[in-house]
Short mmCIF file of the C-alpha atoms (twelve columns), coordinates in Angstrom:
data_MODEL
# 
_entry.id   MODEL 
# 
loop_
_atom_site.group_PDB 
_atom_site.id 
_atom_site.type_symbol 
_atom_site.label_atom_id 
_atom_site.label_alt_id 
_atom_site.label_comp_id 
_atom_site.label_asym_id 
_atom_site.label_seq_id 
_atom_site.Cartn_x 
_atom_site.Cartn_y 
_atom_site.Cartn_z 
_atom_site.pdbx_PDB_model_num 
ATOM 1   C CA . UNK A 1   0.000   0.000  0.000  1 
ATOM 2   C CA . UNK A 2   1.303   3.382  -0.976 1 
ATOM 3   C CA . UNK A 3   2.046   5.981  1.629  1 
ATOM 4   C CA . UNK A 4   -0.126  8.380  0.275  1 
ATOM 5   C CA . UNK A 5   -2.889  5.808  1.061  1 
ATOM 6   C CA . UNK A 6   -5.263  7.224  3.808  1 
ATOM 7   C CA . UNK A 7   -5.230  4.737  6.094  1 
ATOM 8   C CA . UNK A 8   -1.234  4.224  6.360  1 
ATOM 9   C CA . UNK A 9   -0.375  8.136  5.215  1 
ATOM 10  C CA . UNK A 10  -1.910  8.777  8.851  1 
ATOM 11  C CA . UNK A 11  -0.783  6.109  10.955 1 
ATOM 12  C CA . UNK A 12  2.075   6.267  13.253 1 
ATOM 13  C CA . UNK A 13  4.822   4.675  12.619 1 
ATOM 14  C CA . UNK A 14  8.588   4.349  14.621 1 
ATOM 15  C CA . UNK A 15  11.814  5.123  12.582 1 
ATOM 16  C CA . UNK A 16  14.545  3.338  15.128 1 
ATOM 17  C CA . UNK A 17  18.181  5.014  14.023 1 
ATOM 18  C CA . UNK A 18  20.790  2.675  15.413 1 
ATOM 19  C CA . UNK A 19  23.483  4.602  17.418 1 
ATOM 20  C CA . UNK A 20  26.961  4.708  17.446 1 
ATOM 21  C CA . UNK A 21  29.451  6.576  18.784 1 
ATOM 22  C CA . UNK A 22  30.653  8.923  22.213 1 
ATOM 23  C CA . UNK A 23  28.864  8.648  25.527 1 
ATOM 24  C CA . UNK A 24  25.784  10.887 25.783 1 
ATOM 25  C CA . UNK A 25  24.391  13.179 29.044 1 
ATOM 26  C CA . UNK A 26  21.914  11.766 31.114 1 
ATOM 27  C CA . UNK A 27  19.881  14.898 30.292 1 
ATOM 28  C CA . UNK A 28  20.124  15.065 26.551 1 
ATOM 29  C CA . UNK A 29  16.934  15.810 25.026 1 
ATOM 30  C CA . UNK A 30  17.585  19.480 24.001 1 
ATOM 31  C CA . UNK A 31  20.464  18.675 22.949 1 
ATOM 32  C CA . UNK A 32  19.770  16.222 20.590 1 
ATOM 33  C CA . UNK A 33  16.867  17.795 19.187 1 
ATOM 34  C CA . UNK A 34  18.964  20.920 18.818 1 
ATOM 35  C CA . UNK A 35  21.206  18.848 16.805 1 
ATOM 36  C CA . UNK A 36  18.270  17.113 14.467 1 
ATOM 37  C CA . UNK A 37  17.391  20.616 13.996 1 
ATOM 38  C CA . UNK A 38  20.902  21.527 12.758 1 
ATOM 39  C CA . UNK A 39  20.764  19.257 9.818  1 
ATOM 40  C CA . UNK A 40  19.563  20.690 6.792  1 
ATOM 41  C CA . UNK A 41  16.923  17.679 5.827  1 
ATOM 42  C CA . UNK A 42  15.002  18.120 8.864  1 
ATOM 43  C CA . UNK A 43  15.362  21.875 10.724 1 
ATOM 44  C CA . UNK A 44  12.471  23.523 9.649  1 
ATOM 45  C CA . UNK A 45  10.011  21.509 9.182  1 
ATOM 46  C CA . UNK A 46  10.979  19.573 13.040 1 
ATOM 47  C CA . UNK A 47  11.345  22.814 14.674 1 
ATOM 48  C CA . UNK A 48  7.385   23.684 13.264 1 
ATOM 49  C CA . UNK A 49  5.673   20.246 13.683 1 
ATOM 50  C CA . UNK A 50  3.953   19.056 16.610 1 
ATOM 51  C CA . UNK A 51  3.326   16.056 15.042 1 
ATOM 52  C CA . UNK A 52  6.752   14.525 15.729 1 
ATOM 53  C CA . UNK A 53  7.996   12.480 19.441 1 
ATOM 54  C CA . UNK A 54  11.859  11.801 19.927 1 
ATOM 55  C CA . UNK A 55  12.413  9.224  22.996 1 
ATOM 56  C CA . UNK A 56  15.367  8.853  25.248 1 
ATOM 57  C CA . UNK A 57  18.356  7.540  24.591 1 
ATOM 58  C CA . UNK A 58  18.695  4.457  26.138 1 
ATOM 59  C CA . UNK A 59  22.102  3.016  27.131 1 
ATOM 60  C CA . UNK A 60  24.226  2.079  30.257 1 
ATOM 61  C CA . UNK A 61  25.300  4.116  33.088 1 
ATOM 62  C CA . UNK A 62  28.396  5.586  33.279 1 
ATOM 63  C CA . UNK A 63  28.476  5.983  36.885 1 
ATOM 64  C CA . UNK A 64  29.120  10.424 36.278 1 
ATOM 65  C CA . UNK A 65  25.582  10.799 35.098 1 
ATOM 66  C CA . UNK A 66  25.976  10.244 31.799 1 
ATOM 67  C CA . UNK A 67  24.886  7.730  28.959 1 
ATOM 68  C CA . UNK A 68  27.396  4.897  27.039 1 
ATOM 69  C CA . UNK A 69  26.491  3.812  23.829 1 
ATOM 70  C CA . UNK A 70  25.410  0.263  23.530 1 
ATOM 71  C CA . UNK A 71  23.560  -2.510 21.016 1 
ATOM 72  C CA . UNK A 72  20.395  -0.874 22.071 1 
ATOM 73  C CA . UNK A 73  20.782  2.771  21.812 1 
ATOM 74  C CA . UNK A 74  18.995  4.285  19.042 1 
ATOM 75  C CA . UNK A 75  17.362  7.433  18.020 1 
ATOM 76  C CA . UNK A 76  13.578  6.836  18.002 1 
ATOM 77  C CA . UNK A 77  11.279  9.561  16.798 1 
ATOM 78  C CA . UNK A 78  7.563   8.478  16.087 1 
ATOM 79  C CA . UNK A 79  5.751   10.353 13.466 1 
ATOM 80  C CA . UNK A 80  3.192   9.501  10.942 1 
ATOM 81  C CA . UNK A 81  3.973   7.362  7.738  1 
ATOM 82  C CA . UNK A 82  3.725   10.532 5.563  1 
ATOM 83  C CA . UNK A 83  6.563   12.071 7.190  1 
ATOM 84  C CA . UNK A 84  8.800   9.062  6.853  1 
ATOM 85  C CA . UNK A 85  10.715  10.452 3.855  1 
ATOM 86  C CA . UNK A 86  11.797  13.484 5.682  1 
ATOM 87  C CA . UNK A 87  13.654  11.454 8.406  1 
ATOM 88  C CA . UNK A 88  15.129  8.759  6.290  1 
ATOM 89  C CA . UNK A 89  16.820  11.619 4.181  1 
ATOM 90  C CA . UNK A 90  19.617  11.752 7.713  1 
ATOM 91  C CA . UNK A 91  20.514  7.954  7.239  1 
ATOM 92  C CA . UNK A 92  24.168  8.269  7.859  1 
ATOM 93  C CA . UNK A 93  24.678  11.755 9.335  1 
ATOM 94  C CA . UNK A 94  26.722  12.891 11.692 1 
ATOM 95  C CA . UNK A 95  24.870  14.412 15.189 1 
ATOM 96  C CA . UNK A 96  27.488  16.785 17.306 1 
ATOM 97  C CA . UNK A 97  25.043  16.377 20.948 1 
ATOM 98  C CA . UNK A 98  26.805  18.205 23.603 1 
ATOM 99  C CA . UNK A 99  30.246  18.076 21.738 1 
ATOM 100 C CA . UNK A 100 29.754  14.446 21.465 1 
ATOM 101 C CA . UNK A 101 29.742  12.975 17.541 1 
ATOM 102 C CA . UNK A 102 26.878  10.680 17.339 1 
ATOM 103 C CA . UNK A 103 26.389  8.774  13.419 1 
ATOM 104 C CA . UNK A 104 22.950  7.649  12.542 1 
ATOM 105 C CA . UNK A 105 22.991  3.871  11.253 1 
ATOM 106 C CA . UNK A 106 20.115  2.476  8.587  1 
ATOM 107 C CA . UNK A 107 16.678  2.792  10.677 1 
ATOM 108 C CA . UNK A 108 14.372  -0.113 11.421 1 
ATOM 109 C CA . UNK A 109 10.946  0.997  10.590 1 
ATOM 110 C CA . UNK A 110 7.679   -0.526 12.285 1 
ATOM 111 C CA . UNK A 111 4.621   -0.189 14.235 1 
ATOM 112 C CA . UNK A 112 4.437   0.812  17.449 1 
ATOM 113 C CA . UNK A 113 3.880   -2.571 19.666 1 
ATOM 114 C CA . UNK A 114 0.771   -3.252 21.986 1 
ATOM 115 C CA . UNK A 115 2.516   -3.468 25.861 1 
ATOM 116 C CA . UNK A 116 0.006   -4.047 28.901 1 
ATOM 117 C CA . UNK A 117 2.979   -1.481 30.826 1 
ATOM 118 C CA . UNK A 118 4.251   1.617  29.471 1 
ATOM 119 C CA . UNK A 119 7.127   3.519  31.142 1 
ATOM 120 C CA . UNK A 120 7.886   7.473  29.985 1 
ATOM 121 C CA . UNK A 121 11.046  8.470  31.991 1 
ATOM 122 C CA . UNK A 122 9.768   11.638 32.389 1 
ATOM 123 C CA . UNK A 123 6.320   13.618 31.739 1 
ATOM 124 C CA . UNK A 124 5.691   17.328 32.484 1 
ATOM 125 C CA . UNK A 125 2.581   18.729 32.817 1 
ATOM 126 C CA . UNK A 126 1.849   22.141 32.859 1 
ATOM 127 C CA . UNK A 127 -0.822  22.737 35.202 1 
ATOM 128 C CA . UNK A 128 0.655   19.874 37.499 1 
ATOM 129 C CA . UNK A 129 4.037   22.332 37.582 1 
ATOM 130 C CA . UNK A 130 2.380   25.799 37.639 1 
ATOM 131 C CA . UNK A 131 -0.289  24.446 40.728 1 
ATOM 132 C CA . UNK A 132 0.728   24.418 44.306 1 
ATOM 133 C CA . UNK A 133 2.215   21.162 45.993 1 
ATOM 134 C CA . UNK A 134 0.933   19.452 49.370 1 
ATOM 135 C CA . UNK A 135 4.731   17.997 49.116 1 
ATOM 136 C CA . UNK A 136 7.961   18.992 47.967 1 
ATOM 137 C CA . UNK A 137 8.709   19.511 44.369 1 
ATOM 138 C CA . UNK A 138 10.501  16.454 42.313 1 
ATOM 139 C CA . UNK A 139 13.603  15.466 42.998 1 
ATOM 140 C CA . UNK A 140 13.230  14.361 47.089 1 
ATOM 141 C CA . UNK A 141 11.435  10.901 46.406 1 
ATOM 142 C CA . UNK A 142 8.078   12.240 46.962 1 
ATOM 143 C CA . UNK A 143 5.158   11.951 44.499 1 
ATOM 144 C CA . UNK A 144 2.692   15.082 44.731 1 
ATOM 145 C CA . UNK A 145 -1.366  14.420 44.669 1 
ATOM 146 C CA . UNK A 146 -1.760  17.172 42.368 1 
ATOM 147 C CA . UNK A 147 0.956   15.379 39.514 1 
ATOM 148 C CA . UNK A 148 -1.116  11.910 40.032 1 
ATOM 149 C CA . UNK A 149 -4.548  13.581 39.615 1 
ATOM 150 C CA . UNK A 150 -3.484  16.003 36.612 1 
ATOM 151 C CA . UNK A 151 -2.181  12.104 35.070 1 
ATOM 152 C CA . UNK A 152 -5.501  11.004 35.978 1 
ATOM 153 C CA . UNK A 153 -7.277  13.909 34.204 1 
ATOM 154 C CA . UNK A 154 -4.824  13.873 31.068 1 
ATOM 155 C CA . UNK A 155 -5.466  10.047 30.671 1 
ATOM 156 C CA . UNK A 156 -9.179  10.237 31.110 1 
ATOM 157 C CA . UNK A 157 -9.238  13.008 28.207 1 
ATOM 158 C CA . UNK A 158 -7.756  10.200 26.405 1 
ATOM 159 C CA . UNK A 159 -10.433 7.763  27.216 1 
ATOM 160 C CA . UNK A 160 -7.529  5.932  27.909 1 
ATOM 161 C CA . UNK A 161 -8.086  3.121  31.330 1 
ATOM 162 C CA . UNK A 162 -5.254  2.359  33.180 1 
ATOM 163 C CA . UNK A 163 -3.212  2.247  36.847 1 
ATOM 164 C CA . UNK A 164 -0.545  5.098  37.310 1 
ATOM 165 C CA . UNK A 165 2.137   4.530  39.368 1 
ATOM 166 C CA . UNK A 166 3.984   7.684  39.507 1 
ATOM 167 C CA . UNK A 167 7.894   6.976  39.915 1 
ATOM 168 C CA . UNK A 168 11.376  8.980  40.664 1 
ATOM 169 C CA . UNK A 169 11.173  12.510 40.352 1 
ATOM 170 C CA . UNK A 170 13.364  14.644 37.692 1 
ATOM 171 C CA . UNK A 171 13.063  18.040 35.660 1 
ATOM 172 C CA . UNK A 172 13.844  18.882 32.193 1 
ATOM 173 C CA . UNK A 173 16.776  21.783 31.784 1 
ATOM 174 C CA . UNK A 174 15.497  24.309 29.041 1 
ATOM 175 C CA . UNK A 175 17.872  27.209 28.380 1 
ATOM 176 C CA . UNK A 176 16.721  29.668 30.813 1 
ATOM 177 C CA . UNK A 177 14.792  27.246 33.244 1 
ATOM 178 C CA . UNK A 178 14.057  24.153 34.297 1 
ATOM 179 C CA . UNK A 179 10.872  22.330 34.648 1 
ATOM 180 C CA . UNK A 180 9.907   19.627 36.993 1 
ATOM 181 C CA . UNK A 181 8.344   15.972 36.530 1 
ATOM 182 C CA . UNK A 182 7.915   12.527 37.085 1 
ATOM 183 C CA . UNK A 183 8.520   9.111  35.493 1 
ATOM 184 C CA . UNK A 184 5.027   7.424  34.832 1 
ATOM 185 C CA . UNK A 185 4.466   3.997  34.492 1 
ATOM 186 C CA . UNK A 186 0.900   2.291  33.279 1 
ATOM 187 C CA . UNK A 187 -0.407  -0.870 33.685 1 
ATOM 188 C CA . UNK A 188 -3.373  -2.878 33.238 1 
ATOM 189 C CA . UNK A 189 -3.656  -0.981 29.825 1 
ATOM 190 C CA . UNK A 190 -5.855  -3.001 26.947 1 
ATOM 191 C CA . UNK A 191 -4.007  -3.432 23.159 1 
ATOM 192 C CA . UNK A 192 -5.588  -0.612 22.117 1 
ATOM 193 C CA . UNK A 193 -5.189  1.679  25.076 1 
ATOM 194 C CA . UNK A 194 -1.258  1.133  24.923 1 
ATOM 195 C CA . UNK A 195 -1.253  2.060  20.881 1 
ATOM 196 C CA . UNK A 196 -3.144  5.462  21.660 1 
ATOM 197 C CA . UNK A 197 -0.965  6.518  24.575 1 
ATOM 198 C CA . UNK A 198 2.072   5.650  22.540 1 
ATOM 199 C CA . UNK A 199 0.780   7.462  19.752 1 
ATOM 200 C CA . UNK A 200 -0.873  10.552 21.663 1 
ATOM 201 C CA . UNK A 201 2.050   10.715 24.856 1 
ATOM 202 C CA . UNK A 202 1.536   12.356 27.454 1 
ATOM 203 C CA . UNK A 203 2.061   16.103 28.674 1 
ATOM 204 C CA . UNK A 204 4.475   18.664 26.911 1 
ATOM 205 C CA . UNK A 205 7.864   18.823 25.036 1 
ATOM 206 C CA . UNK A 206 7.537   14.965 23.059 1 
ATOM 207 C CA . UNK A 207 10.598  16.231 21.194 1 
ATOM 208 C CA . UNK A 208 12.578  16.925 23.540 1 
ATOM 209 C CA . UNK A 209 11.993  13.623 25.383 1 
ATOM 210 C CA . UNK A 210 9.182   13.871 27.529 1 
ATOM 211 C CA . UNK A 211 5.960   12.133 27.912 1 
ATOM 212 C CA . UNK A 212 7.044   9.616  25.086 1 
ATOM 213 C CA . UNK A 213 5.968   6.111  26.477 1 
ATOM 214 C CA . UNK A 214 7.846   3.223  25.455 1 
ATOM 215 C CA . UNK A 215 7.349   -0.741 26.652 1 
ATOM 216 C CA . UNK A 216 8.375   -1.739 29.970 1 
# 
């Protein structure tokens, strides 16, 4: 089927860019989209869309709070099937993250997968960080009522049925601030449930990292 087909120009689809090269920081996400926004087949148009979710880097600790490169790292942004050419045009580029050289390998493209758990490593919400706390703010182990109801509220927008569990507290560094969140985990959620939330996320700044849910 052709992508301009309806039905699979608007799906959602995962473009998985093996990684190789240096180490990464723990907190990368604006500096990796800063750097997707650098190269010339992708800057615009990334910078405008909404449309578009990076996820984390995943690899192994490095004990200083950083991020080494393994079999597993990749670069996944999900985006709809109509968008696809755009990202494979950066097959083989060079990323400079942080002044570390990242190169993009040939992507695996698929569907996102069904999972009864979802973990995002970190979701902010904005009227969950503007409202007042009954507990301290993230970062001291504890989990504030007003982050687990504003989940609550965000999920059941999405018709969406599952159990939070609201885990370790963290914040995302923007240039001139930072902004506070949690890691979210969901369970209990039905095959369809699990494709919307990994297609919708959760929360604000899905391209720099956050709310992106990905299997447990």
């Amino acid at each position: 089927m052709p992508l301009d087909h309806p039905a699979t120009a608007t799906c959602t689809v995962e473009a998985a860019f093996p990684l190789s090269g240096d180490a990464l920081p723990a907190d990368h996400g604006v500096a990796l989209f800063d750097a997707l926004c650098r190269q010339t087949e992708l800057g615009g148009w990334l910078s405008a869309t909404d449309a578009v979710a990076i996820a984390p880097v995943r690899g192994g600790a490095d004990g200083t709070g950083g991020l080494i490169l393994n079999d597993e790292s990749e670069l996944l942004m999900r985006l709809a099937a109509a968008d696809l050419p755009r990202v494979l045009r950066i097959v083989g580029d060079s990323l400079a993250v942080k002044g570390h050289a990242l190169e993009l390998g040939q992507p695996q493209i698929r569907l996102p997968s069904p999972a009864a758990v979802l973990t995002a490593s970190l979701v902010v919400l904005p009227d969950a960080a503007d409202a007042p706390r009954e507990r301290d703010a993230p970062g001291d182990g504890s989990t504030p009522s007003v982050f687990t109801a504003a989940i609550r509220d965000s999920l059941a927008a999405l018709e969406i049925n599952g159990d939070p569990v609201i885990g370790a507290g963290g914040h995302l560094q923007l240039p001139d601030h930072s902004v506070p969140g949690f890691a979210v985990h969901l369970h209990g959620l039905s095959p369809e449930d699990s494709l919307h939330l990994q297609e919708a996320g959760l929360g604000d700044h899905r391209k720099l990292g956050c709310g992106v849910f990905l299997p447990a």
